[in-house]
C-alpha positions as CSV (number, residue, x, y, z in Angstrom):
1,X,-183.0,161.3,-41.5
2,X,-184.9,163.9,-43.7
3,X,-182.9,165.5,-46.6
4,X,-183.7,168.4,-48.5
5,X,-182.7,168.8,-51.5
6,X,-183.2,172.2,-52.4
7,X,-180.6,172.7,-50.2
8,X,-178.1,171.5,-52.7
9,X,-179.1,174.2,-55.2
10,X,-178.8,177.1,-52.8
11,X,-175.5,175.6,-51.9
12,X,-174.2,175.7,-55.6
13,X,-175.8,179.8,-55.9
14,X,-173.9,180.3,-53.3
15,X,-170.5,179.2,-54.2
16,X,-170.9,181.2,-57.9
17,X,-171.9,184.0,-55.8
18,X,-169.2,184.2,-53.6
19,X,-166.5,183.3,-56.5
20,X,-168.4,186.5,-58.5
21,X,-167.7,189.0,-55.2
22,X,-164.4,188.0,-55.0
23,X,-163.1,188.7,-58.2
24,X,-165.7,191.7,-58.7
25,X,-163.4,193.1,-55.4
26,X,-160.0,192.4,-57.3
27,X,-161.1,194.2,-60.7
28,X,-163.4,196.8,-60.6
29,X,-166.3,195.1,-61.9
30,X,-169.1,197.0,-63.5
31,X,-172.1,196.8,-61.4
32,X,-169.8,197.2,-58.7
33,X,-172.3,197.6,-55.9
34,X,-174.6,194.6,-57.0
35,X,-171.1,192.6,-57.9
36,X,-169.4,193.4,-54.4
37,X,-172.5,192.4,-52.7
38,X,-172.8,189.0,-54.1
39,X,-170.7,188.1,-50.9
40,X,-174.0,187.2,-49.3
41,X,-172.9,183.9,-50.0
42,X,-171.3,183.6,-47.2
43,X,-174.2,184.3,-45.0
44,X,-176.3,181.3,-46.9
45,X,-173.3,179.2,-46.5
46,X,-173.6,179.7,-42.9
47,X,-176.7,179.9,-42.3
48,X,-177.2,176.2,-44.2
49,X,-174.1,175.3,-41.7
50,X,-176.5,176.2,-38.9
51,X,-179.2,174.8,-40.3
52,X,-178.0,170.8,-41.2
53,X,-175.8,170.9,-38.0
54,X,-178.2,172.0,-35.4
55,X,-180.8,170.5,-36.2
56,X,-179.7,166.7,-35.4
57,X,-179.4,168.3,-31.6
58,X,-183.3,169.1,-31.9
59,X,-184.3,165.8,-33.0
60,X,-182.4,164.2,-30.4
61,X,-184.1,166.5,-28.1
62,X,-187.9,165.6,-28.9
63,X,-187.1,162.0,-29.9
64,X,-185.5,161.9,-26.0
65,X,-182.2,160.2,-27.2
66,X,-178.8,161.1,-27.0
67,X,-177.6,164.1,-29.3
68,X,-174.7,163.4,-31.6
69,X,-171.3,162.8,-29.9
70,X,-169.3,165.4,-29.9
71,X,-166.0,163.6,-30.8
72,X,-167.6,161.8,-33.9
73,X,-169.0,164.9,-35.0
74,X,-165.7,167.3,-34.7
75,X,-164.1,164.4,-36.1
76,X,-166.6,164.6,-39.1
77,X,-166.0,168.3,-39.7
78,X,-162.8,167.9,-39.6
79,X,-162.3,165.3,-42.2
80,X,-164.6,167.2,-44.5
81,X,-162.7,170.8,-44.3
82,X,-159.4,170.2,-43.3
83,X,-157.9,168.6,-46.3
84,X,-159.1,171.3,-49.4
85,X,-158.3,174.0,-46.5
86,X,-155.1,172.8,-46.0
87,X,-154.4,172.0,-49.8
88,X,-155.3,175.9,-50.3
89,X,-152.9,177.3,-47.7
90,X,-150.1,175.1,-49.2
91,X,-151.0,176.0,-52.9
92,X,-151.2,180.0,-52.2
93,X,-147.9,179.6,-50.4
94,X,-146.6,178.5,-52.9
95,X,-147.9,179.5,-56.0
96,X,-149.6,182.7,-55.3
97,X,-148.1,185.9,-54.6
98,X,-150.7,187.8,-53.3
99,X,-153.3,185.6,-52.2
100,X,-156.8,186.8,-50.9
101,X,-155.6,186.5,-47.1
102,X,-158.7,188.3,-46.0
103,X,-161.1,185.1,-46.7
104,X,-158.7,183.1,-45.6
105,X,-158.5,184.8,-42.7
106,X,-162.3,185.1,-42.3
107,X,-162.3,181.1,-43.1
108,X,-160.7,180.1,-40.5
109,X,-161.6,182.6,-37.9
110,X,-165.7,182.2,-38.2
111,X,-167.0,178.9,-39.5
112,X,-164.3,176.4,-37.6
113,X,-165.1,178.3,-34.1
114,X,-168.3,177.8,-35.2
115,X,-168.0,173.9,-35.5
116,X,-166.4,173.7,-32.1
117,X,-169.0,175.7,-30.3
118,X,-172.0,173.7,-31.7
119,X,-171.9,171.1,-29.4
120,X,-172.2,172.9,-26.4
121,X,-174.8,175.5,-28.0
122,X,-177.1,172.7,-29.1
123,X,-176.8,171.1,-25.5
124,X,-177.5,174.6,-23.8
125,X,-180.4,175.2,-26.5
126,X,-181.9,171.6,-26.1
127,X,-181.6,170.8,-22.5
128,X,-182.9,170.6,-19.1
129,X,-186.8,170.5,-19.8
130,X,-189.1,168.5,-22.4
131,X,-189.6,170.0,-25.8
132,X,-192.8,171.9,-24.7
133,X,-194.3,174.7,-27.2
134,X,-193.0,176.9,-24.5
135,X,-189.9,175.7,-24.4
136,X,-190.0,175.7,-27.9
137,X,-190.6,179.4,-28.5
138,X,-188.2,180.4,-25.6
139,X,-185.8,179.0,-27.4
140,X,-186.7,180.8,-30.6
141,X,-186.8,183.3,-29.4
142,X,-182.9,183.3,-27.8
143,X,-181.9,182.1,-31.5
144,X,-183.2,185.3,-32.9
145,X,-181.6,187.1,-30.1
146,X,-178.8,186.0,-31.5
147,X,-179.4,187.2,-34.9
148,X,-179.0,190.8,-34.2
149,X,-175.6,190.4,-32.2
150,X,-174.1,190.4,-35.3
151,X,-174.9,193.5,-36.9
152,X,-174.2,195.4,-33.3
153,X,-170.9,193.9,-33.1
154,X,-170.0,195.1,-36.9
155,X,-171.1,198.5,-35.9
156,X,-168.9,198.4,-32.7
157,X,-165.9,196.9,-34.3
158,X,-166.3,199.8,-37.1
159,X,-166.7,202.1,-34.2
160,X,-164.0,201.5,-32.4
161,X,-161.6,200.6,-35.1
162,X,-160.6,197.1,-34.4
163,X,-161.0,195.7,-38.2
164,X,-159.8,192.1,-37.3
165,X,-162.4,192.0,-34.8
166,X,-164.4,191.8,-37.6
167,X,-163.8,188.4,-39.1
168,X,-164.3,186.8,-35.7
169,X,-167.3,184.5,-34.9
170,X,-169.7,187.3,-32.9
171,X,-170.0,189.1,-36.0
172,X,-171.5,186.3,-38.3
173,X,-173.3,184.3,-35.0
174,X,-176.6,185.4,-36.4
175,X,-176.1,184.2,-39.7
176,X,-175.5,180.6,-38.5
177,X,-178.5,181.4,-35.5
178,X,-180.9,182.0,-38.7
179,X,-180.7,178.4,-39.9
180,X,-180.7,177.1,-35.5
181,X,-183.9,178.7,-35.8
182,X,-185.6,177.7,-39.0
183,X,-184.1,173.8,-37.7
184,X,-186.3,174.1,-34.7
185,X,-188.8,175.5,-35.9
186,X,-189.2,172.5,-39.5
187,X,-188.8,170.2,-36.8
188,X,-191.3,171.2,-34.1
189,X,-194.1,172.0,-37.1
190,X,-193.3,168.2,-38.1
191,X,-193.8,166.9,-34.8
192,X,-196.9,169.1,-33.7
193,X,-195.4,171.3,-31.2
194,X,-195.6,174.2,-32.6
195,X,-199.3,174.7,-34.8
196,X,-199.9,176.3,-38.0
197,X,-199.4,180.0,-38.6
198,X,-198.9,182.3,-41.0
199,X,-195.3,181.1,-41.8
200,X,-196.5,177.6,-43.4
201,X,-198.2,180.1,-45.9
202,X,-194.8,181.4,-46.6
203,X,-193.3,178.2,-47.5
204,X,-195.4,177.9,-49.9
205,X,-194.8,181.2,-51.9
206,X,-190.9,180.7,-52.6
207,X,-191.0,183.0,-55.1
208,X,-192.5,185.9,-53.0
209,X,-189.7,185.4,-50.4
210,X,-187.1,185.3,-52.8
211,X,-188.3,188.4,-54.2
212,X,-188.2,190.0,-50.9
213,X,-184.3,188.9,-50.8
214,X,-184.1,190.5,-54.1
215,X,-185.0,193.7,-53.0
216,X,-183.3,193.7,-50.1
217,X,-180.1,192.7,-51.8
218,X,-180.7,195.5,-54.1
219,X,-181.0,198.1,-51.1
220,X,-177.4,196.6,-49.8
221,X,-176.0,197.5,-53.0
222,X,-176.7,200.8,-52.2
223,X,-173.9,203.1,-50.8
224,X,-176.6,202.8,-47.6
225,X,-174.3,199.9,-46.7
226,X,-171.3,200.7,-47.3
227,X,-167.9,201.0,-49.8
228,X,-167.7,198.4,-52.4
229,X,-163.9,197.6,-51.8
230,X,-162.4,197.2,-48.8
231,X,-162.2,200.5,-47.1
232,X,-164.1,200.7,-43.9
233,X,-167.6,201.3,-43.4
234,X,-169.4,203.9,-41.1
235,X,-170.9,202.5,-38.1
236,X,-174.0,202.9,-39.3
237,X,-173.4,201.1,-43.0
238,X,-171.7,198.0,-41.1
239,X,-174.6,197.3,-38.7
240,X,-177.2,198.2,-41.9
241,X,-175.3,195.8,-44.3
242,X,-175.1,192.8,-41.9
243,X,-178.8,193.1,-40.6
244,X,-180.0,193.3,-44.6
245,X,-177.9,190.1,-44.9
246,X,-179.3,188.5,-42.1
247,X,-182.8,189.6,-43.3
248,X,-181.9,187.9,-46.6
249,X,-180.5,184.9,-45.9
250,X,-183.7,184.4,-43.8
251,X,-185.7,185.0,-47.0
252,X,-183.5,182.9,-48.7
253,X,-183.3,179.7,-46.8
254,X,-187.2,179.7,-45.5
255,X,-189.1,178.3,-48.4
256,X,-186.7,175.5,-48.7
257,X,-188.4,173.9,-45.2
258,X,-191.1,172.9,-46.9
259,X,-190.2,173.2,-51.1
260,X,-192.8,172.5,-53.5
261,X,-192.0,169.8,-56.0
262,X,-190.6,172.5,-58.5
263,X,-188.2,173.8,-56.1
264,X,-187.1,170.4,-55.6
265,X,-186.9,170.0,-59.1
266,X,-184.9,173.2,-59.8
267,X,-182.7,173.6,-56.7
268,X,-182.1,169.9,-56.1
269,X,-182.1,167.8,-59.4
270,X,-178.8,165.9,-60.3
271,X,-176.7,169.0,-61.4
272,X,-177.4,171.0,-58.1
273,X,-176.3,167.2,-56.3
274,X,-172.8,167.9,-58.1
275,X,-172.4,171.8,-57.6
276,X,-173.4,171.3,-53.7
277,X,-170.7,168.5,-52.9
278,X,-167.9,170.7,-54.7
279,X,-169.2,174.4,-53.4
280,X,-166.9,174.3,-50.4
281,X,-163.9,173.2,-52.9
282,X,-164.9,175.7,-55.6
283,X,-164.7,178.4,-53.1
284,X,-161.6,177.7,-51.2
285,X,-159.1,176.9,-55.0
286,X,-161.1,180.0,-56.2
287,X,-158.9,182.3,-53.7
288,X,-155.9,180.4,-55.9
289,X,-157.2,180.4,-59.3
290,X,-157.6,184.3,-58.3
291,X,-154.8,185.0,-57.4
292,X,-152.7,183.7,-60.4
293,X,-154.9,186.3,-62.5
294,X,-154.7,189.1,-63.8
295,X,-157.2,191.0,-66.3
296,X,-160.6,192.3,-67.1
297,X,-163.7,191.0,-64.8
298,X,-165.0,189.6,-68.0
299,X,-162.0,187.5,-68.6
300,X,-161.3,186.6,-64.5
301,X,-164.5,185.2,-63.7
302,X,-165.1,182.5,-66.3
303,X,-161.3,181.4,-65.8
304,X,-161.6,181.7,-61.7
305,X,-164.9,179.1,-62.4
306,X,-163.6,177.1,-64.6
307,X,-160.5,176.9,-62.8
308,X,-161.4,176.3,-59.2
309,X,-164.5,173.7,-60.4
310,X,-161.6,172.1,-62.0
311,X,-159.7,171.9,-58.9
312,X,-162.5,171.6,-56.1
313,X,-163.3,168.2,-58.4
314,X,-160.1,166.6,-59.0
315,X,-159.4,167.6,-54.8
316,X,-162.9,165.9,-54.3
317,X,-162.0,162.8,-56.5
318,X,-158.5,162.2,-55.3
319,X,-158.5,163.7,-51.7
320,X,-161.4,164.9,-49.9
321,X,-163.7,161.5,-50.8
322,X,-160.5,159.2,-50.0
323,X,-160.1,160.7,-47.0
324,X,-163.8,160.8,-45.6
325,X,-164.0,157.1,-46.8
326,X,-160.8,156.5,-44.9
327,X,-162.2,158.2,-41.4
328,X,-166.0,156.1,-41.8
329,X,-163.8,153.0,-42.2
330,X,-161.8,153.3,-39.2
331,X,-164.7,154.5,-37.5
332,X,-166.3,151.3,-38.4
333,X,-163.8,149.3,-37.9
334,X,-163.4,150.9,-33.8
335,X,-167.4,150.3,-33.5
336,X,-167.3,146.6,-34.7
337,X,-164.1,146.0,-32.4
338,X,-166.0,147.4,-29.3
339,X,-169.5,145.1,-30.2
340,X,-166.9,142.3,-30.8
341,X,-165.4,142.7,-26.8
342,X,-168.8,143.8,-25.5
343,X,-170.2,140.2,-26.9
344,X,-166.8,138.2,-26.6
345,X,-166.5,136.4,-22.4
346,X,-164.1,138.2,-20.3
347,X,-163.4,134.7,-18.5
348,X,-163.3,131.5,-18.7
349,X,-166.5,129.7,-17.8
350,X,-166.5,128.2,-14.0
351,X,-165.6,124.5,-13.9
């Protein structure tokens, strides 16, 4: 399968941004705006998500095989998230006295509905016809559909002033549906159905994309898109805030489908390799690290990174590895136990 490894760098960004937001929101950072707004993380987190786990359901579709079973797949996910998650609820249990429930909250209630909708959305979104370019761009088109649901349902949940309604899945649906999209459309440019356009000119201009997010980032740190803290937004600043996210992560994620050799240099040499596999870890022991803290922004944030890469690699090492290696073991195990009944007789041979 094709790997890309400028994924790994963007990964990495990601996790140092979102570690930066959080304690930016817990000390009154300077640079607030810019600071608070580094939680755009999150949406290249997801969006990635969307990305790597959609886009085995499109090959399957064009190749004409059988997408990836759903069992071994949620079985997958959760043996990669469950244990640090877990480990991170216990720990701020225990150890932390206010912990940052809000991500917590927000980690559980959008990325693992997510992960158990996927299956069926990459059956609905790669079924019942061939992979023609029609079909194709129909089904683009439905994925960026999907990206503006998010921004109206931030607006609506401002609106009407249901604030937990806004860490569920709807809200966020469009950052996962930009990488759905940019998976079928890397795959269908590689296999010919869909021709050249103006966007294979984009891929090859990361840097003018990037800028693009730049700016845009820039324009969210504005008061245009609302309070720095946690005090709610107008309808108008929630709905601006999560489109310019959406727009971003877009920007973001785009050249990566086709990187240059210096991207892959920069965003996905040995170093990048390392800060990808422990992002998710860094992230979750960050809301720990944080919350044993207290003291200047200068001082929190090199002890929250030292702190949670500290933690994300010793949970890597001595649980998160160990248990994935457990679950492909058994799962080898079960497959060479079926082979050996499917080939072994059922009966013995007629006299």
């Amino acid at each position: 399968m094709t790997r890309f490894p400028a994924v790994d760098g963007l990964r990495a960004i990601a996790a140092l941004a979102v570690v930066t937001a959080q304690v930016g929101l817990h000390t009154h950072a300077p640079l607030a705006g810019l600071v608070s707004r580094l939680d755009v993380g999150w949406a290249i987190f997801c969006a990635i998500s969307g990305f790597l786990l959609y886009r085995p359901h499109v090959l399957a579709w064009f190749s004409a095989t059988e997408p990836p079973l759903t069992l071994t797949y949620l079985r997958g996910r959760a043996l990669r998230i469950l244990p640090a998650l877990l480990v991170t609820v216990a720990l701020s249990i225990v150890f932390v006295p206010h912990p940052a429930t809000t991500y917590l909250r927000w980690a559980v209630l959008t990325p693992l509905p997510f992960y158990l909708l996927l299956p069926g959305l990459g059956r609905l979104l790669t079924g019942y016809e061939r992979p023609t370019r029609r079909s194709v761009r129909w089904r683009l088109l439905v994925l960026l559909a999907l990206t503006v649901l998010g921004p109206v349902w931030m607006a609506a949940v401002t609106a009407t002033d249901h604030s937990e309604a806004g860490l569920w899945l709807p809200g966020y649906l469009g950052w996962f549906a930009v990488g759905m999209g940019l998976a079928l459309w890397q795959v269908a440019r590689a296999t010919g159905r869909l021709g050249p356009s103006a966007l294979d000119a984009l891929t090859r201009v990361p840097g003018t994309l990037w800028g693009v997010a730049a700016a845009l980032l820039l324009i969210a740190a504005t008061p245009l898109a609302g309070p720095y803290d946690d005090s709610a937004p107008t309808p108008a600043q929630a709905l601006l805030k999560s489109l310019l996210y959406t727009v971003v992560v877009a920007c973001v994620l785009f050249p990566i489908l086709m990187p240059s050799a210096r991207t892959v240099r920069v965003l996905g040499g040995r170093p990048a390799q390392i800060g990808a596999r422990l992002s998710y870890g860094v992230v979750v022991y960050g809301f720990v690290v944080l919350g044993l803290l207290r003291g200047p922004f200068a001082v929190q944030l090199p002890v929250t990174l030292v702190g949670a890469v500290v933690l994300a690699a010793a949970s890597y090492r001595l649980i998160e590895r160990p248990v994935m290696r457990l679950g492909v073991r058994r799962k080898n195990t079960a497959v060479a136990r079926t082979a050996s009944r499917a080939t072994s007789p059922s009966s013995s041979p007629a006299r």
